[in-house]
C-alpha positions as CSV (number, residue, x, y, z in Angstrom):
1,X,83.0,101.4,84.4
2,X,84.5,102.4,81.2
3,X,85.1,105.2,79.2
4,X,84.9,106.4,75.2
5,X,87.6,109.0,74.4
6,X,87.8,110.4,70.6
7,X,90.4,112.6,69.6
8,X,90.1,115.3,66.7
9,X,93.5,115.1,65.0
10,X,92.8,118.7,63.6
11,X,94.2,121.9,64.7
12,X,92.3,124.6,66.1
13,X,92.8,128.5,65.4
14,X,94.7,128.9,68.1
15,X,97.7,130.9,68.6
16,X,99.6,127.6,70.0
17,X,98.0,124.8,67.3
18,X,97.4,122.8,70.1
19,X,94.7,120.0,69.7
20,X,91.4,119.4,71.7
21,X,90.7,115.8,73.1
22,X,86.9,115.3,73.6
23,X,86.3,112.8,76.1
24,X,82.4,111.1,76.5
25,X,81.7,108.6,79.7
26,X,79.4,105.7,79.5
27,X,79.1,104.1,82.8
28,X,78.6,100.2,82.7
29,X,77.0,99.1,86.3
30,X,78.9,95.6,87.3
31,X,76.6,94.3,89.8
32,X,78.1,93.0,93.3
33,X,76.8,90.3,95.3
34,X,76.6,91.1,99.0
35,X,75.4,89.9,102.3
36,X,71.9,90.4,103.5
37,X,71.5,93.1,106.0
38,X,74.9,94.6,105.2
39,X,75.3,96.6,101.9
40,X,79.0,97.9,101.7
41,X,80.0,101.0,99.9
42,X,82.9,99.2,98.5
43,X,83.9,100.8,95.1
44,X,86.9,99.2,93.0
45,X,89.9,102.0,93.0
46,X,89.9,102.3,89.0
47,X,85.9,103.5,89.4
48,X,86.9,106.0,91.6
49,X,89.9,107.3,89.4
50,X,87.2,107.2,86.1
51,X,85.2,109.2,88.3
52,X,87.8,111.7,89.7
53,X,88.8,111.9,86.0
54,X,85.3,112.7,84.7
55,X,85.1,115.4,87.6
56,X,88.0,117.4,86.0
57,X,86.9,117.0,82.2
58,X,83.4,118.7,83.7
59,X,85.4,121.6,85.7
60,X,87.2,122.3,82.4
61,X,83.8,122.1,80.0
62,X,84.3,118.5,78.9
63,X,87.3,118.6,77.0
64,X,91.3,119.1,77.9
65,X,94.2,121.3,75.8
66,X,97.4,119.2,74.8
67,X,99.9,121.7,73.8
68,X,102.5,120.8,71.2
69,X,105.1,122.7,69.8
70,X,103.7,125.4,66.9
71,X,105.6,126.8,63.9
72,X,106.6,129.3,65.2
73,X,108.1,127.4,68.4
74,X,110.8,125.5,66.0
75,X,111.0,127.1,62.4
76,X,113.2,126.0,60.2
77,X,115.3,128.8,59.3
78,X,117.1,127.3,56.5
79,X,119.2,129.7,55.9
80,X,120.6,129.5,59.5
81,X,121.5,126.3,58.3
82,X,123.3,127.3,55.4
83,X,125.5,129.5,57.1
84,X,126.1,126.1,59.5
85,X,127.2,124.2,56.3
86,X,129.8,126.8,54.8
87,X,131.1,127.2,58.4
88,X,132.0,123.3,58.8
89,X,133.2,122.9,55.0
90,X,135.5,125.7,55.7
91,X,136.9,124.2,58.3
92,X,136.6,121.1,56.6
93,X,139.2,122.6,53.9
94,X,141.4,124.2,56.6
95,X,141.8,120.6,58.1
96,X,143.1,119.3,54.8
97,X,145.1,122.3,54.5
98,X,147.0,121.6,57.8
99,X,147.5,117.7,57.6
100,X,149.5,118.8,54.5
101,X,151.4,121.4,56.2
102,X,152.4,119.1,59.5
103,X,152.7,116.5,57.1
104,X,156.4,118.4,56.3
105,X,157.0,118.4,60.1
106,X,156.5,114.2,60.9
107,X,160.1,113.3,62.2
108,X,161.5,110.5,60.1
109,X,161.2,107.4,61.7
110,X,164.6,106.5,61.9
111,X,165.2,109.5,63.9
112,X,162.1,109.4,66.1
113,X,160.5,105.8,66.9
114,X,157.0,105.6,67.4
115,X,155.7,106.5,71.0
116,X,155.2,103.5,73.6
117,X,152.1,103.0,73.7
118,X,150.1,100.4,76.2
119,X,147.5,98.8,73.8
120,X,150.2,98.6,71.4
121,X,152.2,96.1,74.1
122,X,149.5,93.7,74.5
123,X,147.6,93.9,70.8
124,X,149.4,93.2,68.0
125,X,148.7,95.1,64.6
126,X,146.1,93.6,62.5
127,X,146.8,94.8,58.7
128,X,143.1,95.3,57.9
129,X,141.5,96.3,61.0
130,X,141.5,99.7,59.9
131,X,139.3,99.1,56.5
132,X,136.8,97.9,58.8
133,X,136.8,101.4,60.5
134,X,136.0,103.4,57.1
135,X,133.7,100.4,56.5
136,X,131.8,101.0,59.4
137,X,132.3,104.7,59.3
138,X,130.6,104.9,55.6
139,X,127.6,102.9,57.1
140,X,126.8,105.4,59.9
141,X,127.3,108.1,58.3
142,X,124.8,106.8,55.4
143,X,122.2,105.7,58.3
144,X,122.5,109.2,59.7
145,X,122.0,110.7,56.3
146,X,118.7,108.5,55.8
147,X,117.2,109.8,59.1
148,X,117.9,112.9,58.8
149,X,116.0,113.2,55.6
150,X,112.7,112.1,57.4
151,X,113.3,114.1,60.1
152,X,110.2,116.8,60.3
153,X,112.8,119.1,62.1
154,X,115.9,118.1,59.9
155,X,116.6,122.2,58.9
156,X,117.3,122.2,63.5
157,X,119.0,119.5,63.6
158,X,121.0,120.0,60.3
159,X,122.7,123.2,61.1
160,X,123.2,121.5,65.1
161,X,125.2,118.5,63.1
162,X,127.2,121.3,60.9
163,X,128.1,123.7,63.8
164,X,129.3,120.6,65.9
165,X,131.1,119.2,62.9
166,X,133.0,122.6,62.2
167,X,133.7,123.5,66.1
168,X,135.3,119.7,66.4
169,X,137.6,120.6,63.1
170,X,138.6,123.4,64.1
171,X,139.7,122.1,67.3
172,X,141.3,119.5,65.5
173,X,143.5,121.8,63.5
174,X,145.0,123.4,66.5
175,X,145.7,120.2,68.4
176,X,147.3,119.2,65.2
177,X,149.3,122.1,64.6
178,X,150.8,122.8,67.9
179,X,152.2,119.0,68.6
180,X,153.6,117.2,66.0
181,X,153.8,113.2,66.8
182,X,156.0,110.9,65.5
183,X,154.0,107.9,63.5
184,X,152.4,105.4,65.6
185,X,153.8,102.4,63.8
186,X,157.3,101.6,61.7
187,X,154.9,99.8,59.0
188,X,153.2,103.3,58.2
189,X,154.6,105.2,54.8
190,X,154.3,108.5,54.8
191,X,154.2,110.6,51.8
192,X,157.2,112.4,50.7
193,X,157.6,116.0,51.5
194,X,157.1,118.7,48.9
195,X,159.0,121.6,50.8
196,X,158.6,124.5,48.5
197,X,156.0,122.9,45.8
198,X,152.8,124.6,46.6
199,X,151.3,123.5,43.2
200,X,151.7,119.7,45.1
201,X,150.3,121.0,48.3
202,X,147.4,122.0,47.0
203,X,147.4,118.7,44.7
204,X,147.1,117.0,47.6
205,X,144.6,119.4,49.7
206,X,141.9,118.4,46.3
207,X,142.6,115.0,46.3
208,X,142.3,114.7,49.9
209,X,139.0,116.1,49.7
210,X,138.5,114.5,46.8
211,X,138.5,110.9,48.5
212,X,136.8,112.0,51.5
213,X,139.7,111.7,53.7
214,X,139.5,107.9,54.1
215,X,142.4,105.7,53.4
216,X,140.4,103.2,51.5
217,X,140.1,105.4,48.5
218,X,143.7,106.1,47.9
219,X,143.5,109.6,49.1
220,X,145.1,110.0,52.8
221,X,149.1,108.7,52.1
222,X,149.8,111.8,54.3
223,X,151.2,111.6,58.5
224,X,150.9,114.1,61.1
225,X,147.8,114.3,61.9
226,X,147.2,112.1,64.8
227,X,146.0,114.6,67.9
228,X,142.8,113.7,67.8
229,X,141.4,110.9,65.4
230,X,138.9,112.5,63.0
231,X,137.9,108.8,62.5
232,X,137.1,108.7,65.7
233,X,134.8,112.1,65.8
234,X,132.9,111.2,63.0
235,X,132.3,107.6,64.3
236,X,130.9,109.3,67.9
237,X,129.0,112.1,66.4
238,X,127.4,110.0,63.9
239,X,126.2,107.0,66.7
240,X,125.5,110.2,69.4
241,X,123.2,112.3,66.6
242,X,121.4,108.6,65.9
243,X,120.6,108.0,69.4
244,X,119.2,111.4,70.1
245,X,116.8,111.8,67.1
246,X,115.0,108.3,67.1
247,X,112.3,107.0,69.0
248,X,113.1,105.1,72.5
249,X,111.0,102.7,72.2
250,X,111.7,98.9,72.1
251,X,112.3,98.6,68.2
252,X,113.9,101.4,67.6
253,X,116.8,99.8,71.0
254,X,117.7,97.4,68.5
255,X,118.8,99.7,65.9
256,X,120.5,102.1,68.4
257,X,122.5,98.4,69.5
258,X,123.0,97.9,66.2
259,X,124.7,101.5,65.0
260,X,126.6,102.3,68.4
261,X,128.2,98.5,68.0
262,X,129.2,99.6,64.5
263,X,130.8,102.5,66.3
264,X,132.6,100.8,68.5
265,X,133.6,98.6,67.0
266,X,135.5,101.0,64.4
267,X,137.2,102.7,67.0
268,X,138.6,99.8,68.5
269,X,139.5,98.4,64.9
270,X,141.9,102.0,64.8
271,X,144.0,100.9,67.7
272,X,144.4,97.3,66.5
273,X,145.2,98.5,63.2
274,X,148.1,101.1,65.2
275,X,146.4,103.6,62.7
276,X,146.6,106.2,66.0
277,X,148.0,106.4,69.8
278,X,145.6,105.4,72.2
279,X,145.5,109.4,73.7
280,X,144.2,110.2,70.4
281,X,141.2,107.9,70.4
282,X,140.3,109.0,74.1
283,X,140.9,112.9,73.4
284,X,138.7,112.6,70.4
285,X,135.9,110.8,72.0
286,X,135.9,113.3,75.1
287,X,136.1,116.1,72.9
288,X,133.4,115.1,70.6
289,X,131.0,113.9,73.4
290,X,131.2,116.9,76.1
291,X,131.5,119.2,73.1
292,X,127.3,117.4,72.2
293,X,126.2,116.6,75.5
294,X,126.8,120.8,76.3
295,X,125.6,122.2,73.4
296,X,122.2,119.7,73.8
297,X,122.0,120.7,77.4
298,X,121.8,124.4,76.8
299,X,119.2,123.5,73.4
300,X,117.0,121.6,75.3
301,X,116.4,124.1,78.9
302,X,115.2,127.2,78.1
303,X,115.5,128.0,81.7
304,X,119.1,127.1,81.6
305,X,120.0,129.4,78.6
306,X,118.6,132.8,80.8
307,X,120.0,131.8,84.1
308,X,122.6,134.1,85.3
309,X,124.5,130.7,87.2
310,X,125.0,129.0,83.9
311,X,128.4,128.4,83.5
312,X,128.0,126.7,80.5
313,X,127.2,130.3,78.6
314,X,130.5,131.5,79.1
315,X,131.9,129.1,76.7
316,X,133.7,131.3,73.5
317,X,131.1,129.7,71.1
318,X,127.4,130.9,73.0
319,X,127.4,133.6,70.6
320,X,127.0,131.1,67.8
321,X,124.9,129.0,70.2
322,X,122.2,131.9,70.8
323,X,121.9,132.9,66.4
324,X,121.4,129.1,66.1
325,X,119.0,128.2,68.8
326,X,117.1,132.3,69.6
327,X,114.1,131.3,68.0
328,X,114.0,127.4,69.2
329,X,111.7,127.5,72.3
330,X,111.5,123.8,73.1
331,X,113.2,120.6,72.6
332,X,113.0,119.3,69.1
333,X,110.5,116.4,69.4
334,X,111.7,113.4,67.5
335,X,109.1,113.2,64.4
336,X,109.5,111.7,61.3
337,X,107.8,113.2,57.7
338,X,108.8,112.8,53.6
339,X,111.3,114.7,52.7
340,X,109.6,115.5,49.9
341,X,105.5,116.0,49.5
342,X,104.2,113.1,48.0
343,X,100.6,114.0,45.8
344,X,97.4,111.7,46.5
345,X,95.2,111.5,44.0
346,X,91.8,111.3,45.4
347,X,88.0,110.7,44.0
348,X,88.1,114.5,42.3
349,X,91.0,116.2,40.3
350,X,92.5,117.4,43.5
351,X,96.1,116.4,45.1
352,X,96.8,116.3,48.2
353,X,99.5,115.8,50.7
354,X,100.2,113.5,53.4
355,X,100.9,113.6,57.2
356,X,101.6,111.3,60.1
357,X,99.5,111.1,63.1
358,X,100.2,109.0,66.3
359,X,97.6,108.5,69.2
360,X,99.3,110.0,72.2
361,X,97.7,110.3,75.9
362,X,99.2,110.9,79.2
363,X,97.5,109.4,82.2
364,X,98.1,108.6,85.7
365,X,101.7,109.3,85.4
366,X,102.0,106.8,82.8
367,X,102.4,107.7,78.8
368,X,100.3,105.6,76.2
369,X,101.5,105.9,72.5
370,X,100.0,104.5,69.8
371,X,101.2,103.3,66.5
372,X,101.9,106.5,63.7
373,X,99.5,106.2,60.5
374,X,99.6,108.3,57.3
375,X,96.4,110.2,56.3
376,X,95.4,112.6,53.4
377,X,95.6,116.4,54.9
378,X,92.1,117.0,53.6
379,X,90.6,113.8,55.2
380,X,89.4,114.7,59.2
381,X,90.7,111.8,61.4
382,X,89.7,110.8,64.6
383,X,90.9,108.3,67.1
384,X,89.3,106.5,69.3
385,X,90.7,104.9,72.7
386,X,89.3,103.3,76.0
387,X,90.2,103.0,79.7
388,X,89.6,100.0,80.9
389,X,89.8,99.0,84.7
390,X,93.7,96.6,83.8
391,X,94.3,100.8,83.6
């Protein structure tokens, strides 16, 4: 026995969009040879599932409802994240602000040695380990950039990357601020101090920003601000952000390989470079990580948000959490589109835009995905499938 199934890739009126799957059964007799006098009832156990699953398409009128998140389940709400951008480039500028301020307070060198340190007793320093860091910093961070462009969802997951960004550099300035650490390494030269001179403070705040905070461009000459490694947060978050919004399948493991080797391999290339102390690397990465994995948690279970036994709402930031995420109902699906609407010209004068689609079915506790295509939106599309008895 086999069966047909057609999909309609076009939305109904609805109030949830969902889509309608309209399944037709042809039966295919396979005769069976058996012995005279005996006939046994012996049906294969993929005719009997076909036909269990034929029964429940006829109790529910021949055709099945596959919900999938609506508009108004995930809206953008750009100007959400808008406010999310000026709140991590203020902190942004308040970070530069204070590694020019505790810049005045790094002990000189000859009166306070560096720190032992126990990667720095078994790995000696390795002059340009550390351009290999911004190296492979620049390249996530332009990977990330990339995907969130297609992302369908990006205005979500753009303010989620913003409020994570600000919350860690804000952190960052008060672990900064409140211990002071001597410089890791007798071969670093730190910038001398201005004292008084605010005009050079803030000199050095713009070109600081300026070069993007990365030694490679000439702009960070300044000490201080070791507790935590910002290299080390922005190497993370960029491989962690990656990871989440991309597909799990087989080709995408390669590029998920790829990007989280780039990441650690820059944070290992900041301890052989003695760039930072080992406790900054390990604070950073805890920090950065719990600070995702909570804030994904609470995104992603509704339940969880509107339990009273969630400890996780008592953190000082769920305010922020709940404007952000009130009007997300469900987990941001990973979906790609154009950033931009491309035009199709087509046989009249009209334009049109275009939209992925992807074959999707979930059967027998197993999940069957199709390849995505691109289609016209005025063009009706169907899809066509079969269940075979290898299923």
């Amino acid at each position: 026995m086999a069966a047909s199934h057609l999909l309609d890739d076009r939305e109904d009126d609805g109030p949830n969009g969902s889509c309608q799957v309209m399944v037709m059964m042809e039966e295919r007799t396979h005769p069976q040879a058996t012995p005279c006098g005996n006939q046994v009832d012996d049906k294969p156990k993929s005719t009997k599932r076909l036909q269990g699953f034929r029964k429940a398409l006829r109790k529910n009128q021949d055709y099945s409802r596959i919900s999938k998140p609506s508009s108004s389940q995930l809206p953008s709400e750009w100007w959400k994240t808008g406010i999310a951008f000026i709140w991590a480039g203020f902190n942004l500028v308040l970070t530069t602000v204070m590694i020019t301020v505790v810049n005045e307070r790094v002990p000189d060198k000859s009166v306070s040695p560096p720190l032992p340190d126990k990667f720095f007793d078994y790995i000696p320093r390795v002059e340009w380990a550390f351009s290999v860091t911004e190296v492979n910093e620049m390249i996530l961070v332009a990977l990330w950039f990339v995907q969130w462009l297609f992302l369908k969802h990006r205005a979500i997951v753009g303010r989620r990357v913003f409020f994570l960004q600000g919350m860690l550099y804000l952190y960052r300035i008060v672990t900064m601020y409140i211990t002071t650490l001597p410089v890791p390494s007798m071969h670093m030269d730190c910038a001398p101090k201005l004292y008084n001179d605010s005009h050079g403070k803030i000199k050095r705040v713009l070109q600081l920003l300026s070069g993007g905070g990365l030694s490679t461009t000439g702009s960070h000459l300044m000490c201080g601000d070791l507790l935590y490694s910002g290299h080390t947060v922005m190497l993370t978050l960029t491989f962690l952000f990656i990871q989440e919004y991309s597909p799990r399948s087989c080709r995408w493991r390669c590029y998920h390989g790829f990007c989280g080797l780039l990441s650690a391999t820059g944070v290992v290339c900041i301890l052989v470079a003695h760039k930072h102390y080992s406790i900054d690397v390990v604070v950073a990465y805890f920090i950065t990580s719990r600070l995702f994995y909570w804030y994904h948690t609470m995104a992603n279970n509704q339940a969880l948000r509107d339990s009273p036994h969630n400890y996780l709402n008592r953190t000082w930031w769920n305010w922020v959490f709940n404007f952000l995420e009130k009007n997300v109902k469900t987990p941001v699906p990973c979906t790609f589109s154009w950033p931009l609407s491309l035009p199709i010209r087509t046989t009249g004068e009209m334009s049109t835009e275009v939209r992925e689609g992807r074959l999707e079915v979930y059967l027998n506790g197993t999940f069957y995905s199709a390849d995505s295509y691109w289609a016209s939106d005025d063009k009706e599309v169907r899809l066509e499938f079969e269940i075979t008895d290898a299923i």
